[in-house]
N, C-alpha and C positions, 0 to 999 in steps of 0.2 A: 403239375404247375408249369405254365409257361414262363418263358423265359423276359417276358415281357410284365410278367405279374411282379418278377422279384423286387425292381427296383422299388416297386409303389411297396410291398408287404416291408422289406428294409426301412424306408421312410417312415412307415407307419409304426414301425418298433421302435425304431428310433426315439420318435418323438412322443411315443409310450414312457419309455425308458427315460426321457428327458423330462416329460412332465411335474413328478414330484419335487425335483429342482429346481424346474421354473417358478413353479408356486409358492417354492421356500423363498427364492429372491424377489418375487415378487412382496412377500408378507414383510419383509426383512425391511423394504425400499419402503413399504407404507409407514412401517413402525420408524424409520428413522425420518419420514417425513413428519410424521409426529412429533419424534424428540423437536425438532427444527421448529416448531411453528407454535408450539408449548407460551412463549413469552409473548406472544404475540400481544395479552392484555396490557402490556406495559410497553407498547411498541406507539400504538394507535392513543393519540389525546382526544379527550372530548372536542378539541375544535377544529378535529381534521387533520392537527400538524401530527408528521411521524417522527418519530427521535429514532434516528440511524444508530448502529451501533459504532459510529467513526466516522470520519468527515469527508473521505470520497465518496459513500454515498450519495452525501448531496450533490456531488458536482455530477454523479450521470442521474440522478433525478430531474440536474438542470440543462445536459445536455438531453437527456430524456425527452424534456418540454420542449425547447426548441425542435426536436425532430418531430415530433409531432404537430407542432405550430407550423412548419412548413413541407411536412412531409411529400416523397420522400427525400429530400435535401437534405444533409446532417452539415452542422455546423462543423468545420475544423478549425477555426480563428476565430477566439474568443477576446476582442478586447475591451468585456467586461471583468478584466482581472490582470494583475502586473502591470498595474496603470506608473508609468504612463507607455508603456508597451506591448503589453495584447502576449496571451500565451498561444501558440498551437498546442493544436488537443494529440496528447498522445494516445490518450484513451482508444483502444480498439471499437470498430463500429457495431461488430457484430451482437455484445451484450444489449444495446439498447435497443437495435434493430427485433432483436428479441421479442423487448418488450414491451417494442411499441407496434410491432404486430399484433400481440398479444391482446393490449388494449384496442386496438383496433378492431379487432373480430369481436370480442366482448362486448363492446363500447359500441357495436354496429355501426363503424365508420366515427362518431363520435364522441367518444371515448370523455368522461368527467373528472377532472381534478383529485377527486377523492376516487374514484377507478384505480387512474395511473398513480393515486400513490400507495392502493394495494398490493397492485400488482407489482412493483419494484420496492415493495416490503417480503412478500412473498417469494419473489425469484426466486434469490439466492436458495433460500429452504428446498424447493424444488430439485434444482440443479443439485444441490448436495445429493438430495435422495436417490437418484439418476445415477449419480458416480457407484452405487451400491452394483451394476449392471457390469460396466466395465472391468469390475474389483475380481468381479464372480467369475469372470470368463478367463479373466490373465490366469488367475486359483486356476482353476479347472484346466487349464491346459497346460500348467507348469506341475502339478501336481494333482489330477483329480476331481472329481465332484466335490469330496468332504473338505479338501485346501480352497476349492472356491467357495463354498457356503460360512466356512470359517472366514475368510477372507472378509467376506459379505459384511459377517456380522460384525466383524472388528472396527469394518470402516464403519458400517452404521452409528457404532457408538463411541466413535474413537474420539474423544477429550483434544481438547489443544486448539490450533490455530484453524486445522477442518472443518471443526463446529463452530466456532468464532465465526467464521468467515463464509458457513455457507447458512448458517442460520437468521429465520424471520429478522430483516431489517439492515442486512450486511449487503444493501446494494451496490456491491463493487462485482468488479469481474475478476477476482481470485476465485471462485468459484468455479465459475467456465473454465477459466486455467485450466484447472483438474481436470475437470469432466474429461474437455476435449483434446488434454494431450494424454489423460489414459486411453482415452477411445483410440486416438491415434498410435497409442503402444499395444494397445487390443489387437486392431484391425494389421498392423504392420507385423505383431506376432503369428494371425492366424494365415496373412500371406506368405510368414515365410512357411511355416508346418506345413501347410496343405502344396506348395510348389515343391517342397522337398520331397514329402511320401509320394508326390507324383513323378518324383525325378525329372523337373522341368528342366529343360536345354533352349537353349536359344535359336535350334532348329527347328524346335516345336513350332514357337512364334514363327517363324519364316513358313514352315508346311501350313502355318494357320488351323493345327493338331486343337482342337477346344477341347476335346476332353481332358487333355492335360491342363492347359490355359485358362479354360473357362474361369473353375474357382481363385483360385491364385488372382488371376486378374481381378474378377470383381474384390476379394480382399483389400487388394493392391492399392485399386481408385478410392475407393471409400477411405483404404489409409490417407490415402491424398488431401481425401477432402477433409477429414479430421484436423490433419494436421494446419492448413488451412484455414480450418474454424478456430486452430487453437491460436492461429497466428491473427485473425482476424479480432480474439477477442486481447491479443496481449501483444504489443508489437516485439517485444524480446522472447520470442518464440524462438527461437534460431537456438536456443537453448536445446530445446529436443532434437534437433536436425544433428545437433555436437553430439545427442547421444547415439543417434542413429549411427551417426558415423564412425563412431567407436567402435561401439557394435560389428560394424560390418569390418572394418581392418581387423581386429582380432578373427574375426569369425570365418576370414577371407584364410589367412596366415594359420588358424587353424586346420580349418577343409583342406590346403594345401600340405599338410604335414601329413595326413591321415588320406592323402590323396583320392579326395571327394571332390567334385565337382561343385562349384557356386554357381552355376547359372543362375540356382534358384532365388539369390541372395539377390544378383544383379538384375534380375529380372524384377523383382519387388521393389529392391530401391530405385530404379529409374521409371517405373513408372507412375509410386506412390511420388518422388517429387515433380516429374514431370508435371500432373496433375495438379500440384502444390504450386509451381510455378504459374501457370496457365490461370489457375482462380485468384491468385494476389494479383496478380496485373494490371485490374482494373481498378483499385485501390490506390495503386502509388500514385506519391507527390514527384513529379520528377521536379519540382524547384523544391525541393527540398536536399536533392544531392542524396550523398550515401551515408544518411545516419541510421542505427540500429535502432534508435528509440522514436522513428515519426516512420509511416509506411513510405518506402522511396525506394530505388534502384536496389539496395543492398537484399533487401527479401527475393525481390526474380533473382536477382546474382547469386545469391546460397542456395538458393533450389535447384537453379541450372548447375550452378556449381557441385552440389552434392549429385546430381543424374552425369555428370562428366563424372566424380571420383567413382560413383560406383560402375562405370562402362571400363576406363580404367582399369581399377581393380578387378573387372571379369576378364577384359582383356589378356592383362599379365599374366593372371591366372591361366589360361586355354595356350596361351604360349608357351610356360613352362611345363604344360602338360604334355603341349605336341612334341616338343623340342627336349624333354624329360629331363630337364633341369636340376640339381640339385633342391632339397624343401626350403633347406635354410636360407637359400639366396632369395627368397619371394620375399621374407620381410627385410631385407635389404634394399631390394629393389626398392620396395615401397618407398621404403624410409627414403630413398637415393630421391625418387621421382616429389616427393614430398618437399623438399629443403627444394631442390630446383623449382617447383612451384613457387614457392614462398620469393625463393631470390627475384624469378621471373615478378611477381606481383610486386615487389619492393621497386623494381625498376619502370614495369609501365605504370603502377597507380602505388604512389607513396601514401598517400590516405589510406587507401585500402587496407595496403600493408598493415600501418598501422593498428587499424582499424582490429584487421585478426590476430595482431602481439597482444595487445591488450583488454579482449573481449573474455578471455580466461581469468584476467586480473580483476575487471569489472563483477564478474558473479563471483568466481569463487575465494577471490582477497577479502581481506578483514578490512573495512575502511576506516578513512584517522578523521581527525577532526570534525568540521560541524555535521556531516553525514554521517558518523559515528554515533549521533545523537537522534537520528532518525529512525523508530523505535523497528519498522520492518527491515530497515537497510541495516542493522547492527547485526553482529555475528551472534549464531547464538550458543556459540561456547566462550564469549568472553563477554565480563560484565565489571565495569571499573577498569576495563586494558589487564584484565586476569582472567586466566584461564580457568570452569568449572562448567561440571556436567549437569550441575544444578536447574537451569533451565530450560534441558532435553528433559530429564529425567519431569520436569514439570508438567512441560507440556505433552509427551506422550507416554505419561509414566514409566515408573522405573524399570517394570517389568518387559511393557512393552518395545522400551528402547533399544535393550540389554540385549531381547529375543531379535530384533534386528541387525543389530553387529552379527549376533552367531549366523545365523539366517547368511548374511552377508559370506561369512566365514564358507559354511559349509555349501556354497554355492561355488564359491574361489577354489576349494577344494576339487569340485568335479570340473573341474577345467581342466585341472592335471588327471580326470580319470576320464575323460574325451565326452565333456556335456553336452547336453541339448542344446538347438539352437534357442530356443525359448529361453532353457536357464539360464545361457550368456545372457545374453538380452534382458534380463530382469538385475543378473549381476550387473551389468553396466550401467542399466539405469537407477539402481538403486544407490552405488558407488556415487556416482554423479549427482545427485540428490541427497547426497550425506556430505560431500565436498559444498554443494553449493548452500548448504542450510548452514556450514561453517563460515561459511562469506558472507550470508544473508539470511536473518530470521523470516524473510517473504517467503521461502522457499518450503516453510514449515509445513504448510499446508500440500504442500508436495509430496514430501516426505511421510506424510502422516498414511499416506495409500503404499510406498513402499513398507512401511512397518508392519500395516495390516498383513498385506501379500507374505511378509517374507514371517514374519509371525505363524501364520498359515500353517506354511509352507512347513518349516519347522517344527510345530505342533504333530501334522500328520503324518511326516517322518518318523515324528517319535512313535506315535502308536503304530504305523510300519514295521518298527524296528520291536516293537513289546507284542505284535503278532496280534493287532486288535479283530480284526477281521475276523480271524479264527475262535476268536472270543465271542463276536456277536454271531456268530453262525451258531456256536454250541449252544448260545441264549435262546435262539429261533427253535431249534430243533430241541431241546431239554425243557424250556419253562414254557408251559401248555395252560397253567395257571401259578398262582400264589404260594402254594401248597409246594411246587417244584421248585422257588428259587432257594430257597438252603444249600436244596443239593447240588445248585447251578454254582453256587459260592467256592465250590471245593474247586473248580475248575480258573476262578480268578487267581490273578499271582499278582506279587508285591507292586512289581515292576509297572504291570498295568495301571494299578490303583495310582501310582505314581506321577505316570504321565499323563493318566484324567485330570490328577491335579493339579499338575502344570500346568496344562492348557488354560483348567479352571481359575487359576490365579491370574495367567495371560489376559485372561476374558473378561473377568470381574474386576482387573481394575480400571480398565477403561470404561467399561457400564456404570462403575461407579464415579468414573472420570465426570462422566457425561452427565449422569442425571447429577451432580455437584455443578457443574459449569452452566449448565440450561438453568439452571435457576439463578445466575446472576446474568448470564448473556439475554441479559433485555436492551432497549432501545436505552440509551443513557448520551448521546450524542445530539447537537448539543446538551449543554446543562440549562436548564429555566430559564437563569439568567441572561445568560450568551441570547436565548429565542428571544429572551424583553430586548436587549439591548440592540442587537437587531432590528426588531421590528418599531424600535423608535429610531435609528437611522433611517430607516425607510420613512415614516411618515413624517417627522420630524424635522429634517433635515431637506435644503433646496435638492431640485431632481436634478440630476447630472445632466440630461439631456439625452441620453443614449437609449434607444429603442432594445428594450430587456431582451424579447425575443427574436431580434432579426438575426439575420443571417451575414456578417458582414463579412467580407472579400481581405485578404492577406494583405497588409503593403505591398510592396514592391520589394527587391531583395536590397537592405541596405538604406530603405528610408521607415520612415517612423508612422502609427495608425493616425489618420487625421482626426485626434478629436476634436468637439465644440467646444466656443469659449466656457461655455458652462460644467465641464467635467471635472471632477477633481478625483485625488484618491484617499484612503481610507489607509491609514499605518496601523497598522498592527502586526504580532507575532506570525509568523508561516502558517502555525497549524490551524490559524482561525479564520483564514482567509476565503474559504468556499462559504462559511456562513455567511460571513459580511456580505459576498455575493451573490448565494442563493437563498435567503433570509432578508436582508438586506437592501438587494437591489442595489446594493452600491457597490463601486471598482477597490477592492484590496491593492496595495501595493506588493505585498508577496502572499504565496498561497500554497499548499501542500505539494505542489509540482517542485518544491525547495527551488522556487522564481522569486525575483525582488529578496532575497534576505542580505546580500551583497558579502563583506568582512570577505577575508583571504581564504583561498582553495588552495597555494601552496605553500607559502613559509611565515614568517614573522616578520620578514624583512621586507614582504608586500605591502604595497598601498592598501589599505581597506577599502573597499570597494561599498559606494552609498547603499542601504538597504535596510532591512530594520532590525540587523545584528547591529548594525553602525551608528543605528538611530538611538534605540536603547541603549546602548554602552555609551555615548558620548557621556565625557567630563565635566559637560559645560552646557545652557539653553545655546548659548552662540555655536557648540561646534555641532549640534541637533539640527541646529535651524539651518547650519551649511551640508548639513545631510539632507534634508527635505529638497533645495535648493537646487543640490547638485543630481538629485533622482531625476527632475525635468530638464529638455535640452532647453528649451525658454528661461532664459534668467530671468523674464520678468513673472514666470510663473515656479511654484511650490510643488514638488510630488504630490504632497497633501494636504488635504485643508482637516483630519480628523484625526486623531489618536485615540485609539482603542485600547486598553490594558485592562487586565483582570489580575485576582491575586495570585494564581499560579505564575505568571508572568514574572511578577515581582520576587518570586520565591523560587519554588522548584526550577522553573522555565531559565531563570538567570543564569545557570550557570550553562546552559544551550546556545545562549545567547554570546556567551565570552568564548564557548567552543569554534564558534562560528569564526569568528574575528582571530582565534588561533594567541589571544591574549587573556590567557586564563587568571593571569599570578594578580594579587594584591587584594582581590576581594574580600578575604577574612584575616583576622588579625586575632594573638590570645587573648583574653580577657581573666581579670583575678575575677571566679566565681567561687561563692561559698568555698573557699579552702583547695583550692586548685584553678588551675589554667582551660579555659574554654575559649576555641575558635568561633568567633561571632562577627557577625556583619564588620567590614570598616570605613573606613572615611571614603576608598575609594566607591565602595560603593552605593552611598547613600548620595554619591557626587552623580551617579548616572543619571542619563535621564528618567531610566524606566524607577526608579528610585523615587526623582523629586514627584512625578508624575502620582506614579501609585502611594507610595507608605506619603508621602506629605500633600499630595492634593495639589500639588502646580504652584502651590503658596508662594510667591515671590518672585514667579515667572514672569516674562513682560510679553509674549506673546501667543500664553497656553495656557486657555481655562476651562474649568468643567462644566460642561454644559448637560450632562447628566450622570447620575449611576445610578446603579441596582443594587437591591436589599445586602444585607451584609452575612456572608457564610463566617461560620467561627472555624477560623483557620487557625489558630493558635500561634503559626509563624507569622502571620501579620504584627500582633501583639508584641512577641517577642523582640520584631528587627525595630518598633517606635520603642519598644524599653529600650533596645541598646543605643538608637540615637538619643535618648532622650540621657544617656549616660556620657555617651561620648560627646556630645555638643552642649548640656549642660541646661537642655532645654526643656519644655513641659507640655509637649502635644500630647492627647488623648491617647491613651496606651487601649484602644478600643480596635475591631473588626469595623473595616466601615463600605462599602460596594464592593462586590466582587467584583462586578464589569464596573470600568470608567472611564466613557467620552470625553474626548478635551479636543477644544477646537484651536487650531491656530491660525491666529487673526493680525494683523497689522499692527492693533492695538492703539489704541487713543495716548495722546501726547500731553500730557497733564504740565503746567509749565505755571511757574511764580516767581517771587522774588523774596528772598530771608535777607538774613545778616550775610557779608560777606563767609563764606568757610562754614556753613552753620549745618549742622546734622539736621535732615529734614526728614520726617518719617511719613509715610501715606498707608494707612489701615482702613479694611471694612471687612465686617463681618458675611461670609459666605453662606447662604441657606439653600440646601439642595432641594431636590424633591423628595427625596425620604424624608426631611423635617431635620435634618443634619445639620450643625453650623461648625465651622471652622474658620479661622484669622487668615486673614490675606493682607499679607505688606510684605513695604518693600523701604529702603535708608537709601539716603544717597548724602551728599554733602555738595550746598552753594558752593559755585565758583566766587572768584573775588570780587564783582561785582552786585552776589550776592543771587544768581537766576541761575533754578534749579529745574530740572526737568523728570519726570519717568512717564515713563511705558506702559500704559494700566491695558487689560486683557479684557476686562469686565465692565458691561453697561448697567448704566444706575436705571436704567429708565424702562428695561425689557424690550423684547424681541421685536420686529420691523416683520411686516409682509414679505413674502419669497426668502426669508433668510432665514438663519436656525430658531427654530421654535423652544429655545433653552428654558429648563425648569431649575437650575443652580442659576443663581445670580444673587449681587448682594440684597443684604438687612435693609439699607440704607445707604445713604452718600458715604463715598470716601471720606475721612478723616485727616488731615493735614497737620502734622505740629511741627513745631520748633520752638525750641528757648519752651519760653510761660503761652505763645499764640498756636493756637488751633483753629483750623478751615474746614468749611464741609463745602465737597464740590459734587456736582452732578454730571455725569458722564451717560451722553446717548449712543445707541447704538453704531450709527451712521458714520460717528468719528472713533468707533473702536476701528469699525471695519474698512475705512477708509484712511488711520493713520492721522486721523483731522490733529488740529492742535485744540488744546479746553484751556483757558487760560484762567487763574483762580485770582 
């Protein structure tokens, strides 16, 4: 054989020898594209609409259209949303870019409505099944073929926020997340393994040596661009660079004890971000300055920055080798040259500075108040501000979670027995991914691939250590048939049988995680309702004026988006803000970005800040209506002309609401029930606005009425909080479920105006008939001045709706009602002087 033959016959065995496990991860990825795609019949409605499974969906289905409506141009300033201010998108480009390639080639340049909303129904499914690839490969190199295919299969099926989030209809980019920052722990793993067995130096690079170089480098870049994709699809990427960098200080301060060489390290990390830097570039806002959460200055500065720590760091290194230094003084140094960086950054850029004190606090701190209530920004080992393992152990079951601390354990252990570069590196990122899922439940999905890996890992340690190998070799060679396994039997031991069933328990209860979770993870986002209520703001309701899919240009830094006289915004709660917009058509005042919700971000002793924690909590219509007022810079114009509430709103949602504001205390009070004390709604709360709104209908309000709601869900707390005002006010409103969703509009309101006896109790009543066929009482008391001329503020037109203006289906029975003493009036009120403030004289 020549010597020219060999390399191709090696290749060729190679990938002999590689095939069975290709084709296992290949079957593995199908089947878990299947789990993924299972709900699909409950995703897709007969008329086209897709119910998401969660509300950012829809906002890159709506950045989705727009990039396709003017492709390739992506909108980043959106001021169809935090009206009256416009949000930038922080959203990463890359997920949509994705998808709307996607429909693009499909769609043969013209891609249909019901296309593009398959195709970003299906994604995320996809992209999950994908992560099955990189799971396999980190296994396999940190432990073998059977640690990668175990790995595989774990992620395949693994239960929790994984499946959630990359299953049919979860059109967000937590999905990519994964994907492409494991690819980028893939790809930066097998750069560093392959430049180390090569014993790369930095002189290679200079002789321009490829056979050393060659692999290593391509690694290297492809880590690059990974990382990259993964920054492109989530702009708080800079998360994995913190791990990379970990990584390589330990790993630096290791090689250095054991006096090995790192070029290979430094070699890898400056070129994987060099690359990193080089492809964000053309991305960033430079008017955006150095924020971490819009693409701007700070992503090149951390990549360049991480390619200076790691030259750095080889530097020292090669010094103290030439110069034969003491080992312990390398992480001295470091630490020395470290703090001096920092001081140095404190004095030319104090933002910066900042910037890197508190970017550790940001992901891995437990957050307080109204973001506290933000269900992926909550920690997920505290629930009520208490401590429990309850919803780890949930979300990647017990077994599985448990197997990842040890996994964790006995990885920290080979550090003190001089580990692999790979195991550090799985150690740290794992670490890091257990710290940050403790500051934020977002990170689950993170986490959920370190549990697989190190699940793994562990698993096939065990049967390493029970001598499995040896076991299946005796099976190979003794059972020839059926007849032979008895006597194969004498040859198994306890210990074996053992750790089959370890792993077996490992494995089954995430398979059973999964197929439990795929059968509720369907499309359930919105609910019916919210799509009715929606889609009658849209038609229903005057057009704001704003061109749905254009592309519109940022203000200026420090002035405000020009809208038309025609625009108005839409109040409602944060989390329902994408629908109203992308359902809708109409501008939210706050929206899941936690924009527009206002109340205090530090103490109690702050001003509340306008928004619709501020809106909702008010005591008063008057200090509501000074909140709508104070949301626009125009005093002569209102944040909003709509208010939207539903019953969670009024209920669960409430007390998110007082989070926010940092004014939690007075809303329940004890009540004597049946032979004990029960904490039930109280005065302060049925004083809210979200209160008069919801549980009493606006009944007595003078410039907010309901202009529509949806069918009624039996909430059972609805019922409950009108029993208790009906206890504590002494009064007799319908202890019924009445809309889930309900519109009210605020209008100027008609000025109804007469004359009684001097000082005379004046009452004004009509009977309210919705569009479900619903009536409920609307009045309001006032009492004559001395001359005997009374006035009030009526919300509602006797006469129905006007051209270009709200198309209302609630409006009264009949004319208003007027009494006093023994005399009673009926007066008629038209639209024109509701909405115009006119005077009605009776």
């Amino acid at each position: 054989m020549s010597s020219q033959d060999r390399p191709a016959l090696m290749l060729e065995s190679k990938i002999k020898s590689s095939l069975p496990y290709t084709l296992a991860v290949a079957i593995i990825g199908f089947i878990s594209l299947w789990i993924r795609i299972r709900p699909s019949d409950s995703v897709f409605l007969a008329n086209g609409f897709v119910k998401f499974t969660s509300n950012d969906p829809f906002y890159h289905m709506r950045t989705l259209n727009v990039l396709l409506e003017n492709y390739p141009n992506r909108m980043f300033f959106n001021p169809m949303t935090n009206y009256p201010n416009g949000s930038y998108i922080h959203f990463g480009p890359l997920y949509d870019q994705m998808m709307a390639i996607t429909a693009l080639v499909l769609g043969i340049g013209s891609p249909g409505q019901d296309l593009v909303n398959t195709i970003g129904a299906y994604f995320p499914a996809v992209l999950g099944a994908l992560t099955v690839i990189p799971v396999y490969y980190i296994g396999k190199y940190l432990g073998g073929h059977k640690t990668g295919i175990l790995a595989a299969i774990l992620i395949a099926f693994a239960p929790g926020p994984f499946l959630q989030r990359s299953t049919v209809g979860f059109t967000d980019h937590h999905v990519a997340e994964s994907l492409f920052s494991t690819l980028f722990i893939m790809f930066f793993m097998l750069a560093i393994i392959t430049a180390k067995e090569k014993r790369l130096r930095f002189e290679d690079v200079l002789n321009k040596n490829l056979t050393v170089i060659k692999e290593p480098l391509i690694y290297s870049v492809i880590a690059g661009v990974m990382y990259s994709a993964y920054q492109l699809s989530w702009p708080g990427a800079s998360l994995f660079l913190l791990v990379a960098l970990v990584y390589a200080v330990i790993q630096y301060i290791l090689d250095n004890f054991h006096h090995e060489s790192s070029d290979y390290l430094g070699f890898t990390g400056i070129i994987a971000f060099l690359v990193s830097a080089i492809l964000i570039l053309p991305f960033i806002h430079p008017d955006m300055g150095f924020s971490m959460y819009y693409y701007t200055w700070f992503h090149v500065t951390t990549a360049i920055g991480a390619v200076a720590v790691f030259g750095v760091l080889s530097f020292i290194q090669r010094e103290f080798k030439r110069k034969q230094l003491k080992a312990y003084y390398y992480p001295l140094a470091v630490l020395g040259i470290g703090i001096l960086g920092l001081l140095a950054t404190r004095i030319a850029s104090p933002s910066i500075y900042s910037l890197i004190i508190n970017a550790p606090r940001t992901v891995f701190g437990v957050l307080e108040g109204g973001p506290s209530t933000i269900g992926e920004a909550s920690s997920m080992f505290y629930f009520d501000e208490k401590f429990t393992l309850l919803r780890a152990f949930g979300y990647f079951t017990t077994s599985g979670f448990l197997a990842s601390v040890l996994g964790i354990f006995v990885l920290l252990v080979n550090v003190f027995r001089k580990a692999k570069p790979e195991e550090l590196l799985v150690l740290v990122w794992s670490i890091l991914m257990f710290l940050a899922i403790y500051g934020q439940n977002r990170f689950a999905n993170y986490y959920s691939i370190n549990i697989s890996i190190l699940s793994a890992y562990l698993g096939c340690l065990l049967l390493e250590k029970v001598k499995w190998d040896e076991l299946a070799q005796k099976f190979k060679s003794s059972v020839k048939s059926p007849a032979d396994f008895p006597g194969f039997l004498k040859f198994v031991k306890i210990e074996q049988v053992l750790a089959v069933l370890a792993i077996v328990v490992v494995l089954i209860y995430p398979v059973y995680g999964a197929a439990m979770l795929y059968t509720q993870a369907t499309g359930s986002d919105p609910d019916n309702a919210w799509i009715e209520a929606c889609l009658w703001l849209k038609f229903y309701t005057p057009d704001p004026g704003m061109d749905y899919n254009a592309i519109y240009e940022a203000p200026e830094d420090g002035e405000l988006f020009d809208y038309p006289d025609t625009a108005y915004g839409v109040m409602s709660w944060w989390d329902y803000g994408h629908y109203i917009e992308t359902i809708g058509y109409r501008m939210p005042n706050s929206n899941p970005f936690q924009a527009g919700i206002g109340g205090r971000r530090g103490s109690i002793d702050e001003e509340n800040q306008p928004g619709s924690s501020t809106f909702f909590t008010a005591q008063s219509e008057e200090e509501a209506t000074a909140v709508l007022e104070a949301i626009h810079p125009d005093p002569d114009k209102a944040g909003a002309r709509y208010i939207v509430s539903d019953a969670l709103m009024a209920t669960s949602k409430f007390y998110a609401m007082t989070t926010w504001t940092l004014d939690k205390e007075g809303y329940y009070q004890p009540y004597w029930v049946s032979g004990g004390y029960r904490y039930l709604r109280s005065t302060r709360y049925f004083n809210s606005m979200e209160s008069r709104l919801h549980i009493l209908d606006g009944s007595g309000l003078k410039q907010y009425r309901l202009v529509h709601e949806t069918w009624a869900y039996q909430t059972q707390e609805e019922v409950l909080y009108k029993q208790v005002y009906n206890l504590l006010y002494g009064s007799s409103i319908p202890e019924v479920d009445t809309g889930f969703v309900k519109i009210f509009e605020y209008v100027k309101g008609a000025k109804v105006t007469g004359t009684a006896s001097p000082n005379e109790t004046v009452n004004i009543k009509t009977t309210i008939l919705t569009g479900q066929g619903r009536t409920f009482d609307y009045s309001q008391s006032t009492t004559s001045d001395s001359e005997g001329r009374y006035e009030f503020t009526v919300p509602y037109s006797t006469e129905g709706p006007i051209s270009g203006e709200t198309q209302f289906d609630t409006a009264p029975a009949g004319p208003y009602v007027i009494s006093y003493g023994n005399t009673t009036r009926e007066v008629r009120v038209n639209e024109e002087a509701v909405l115009k403030g006119e005077e009605v004289k009776v």
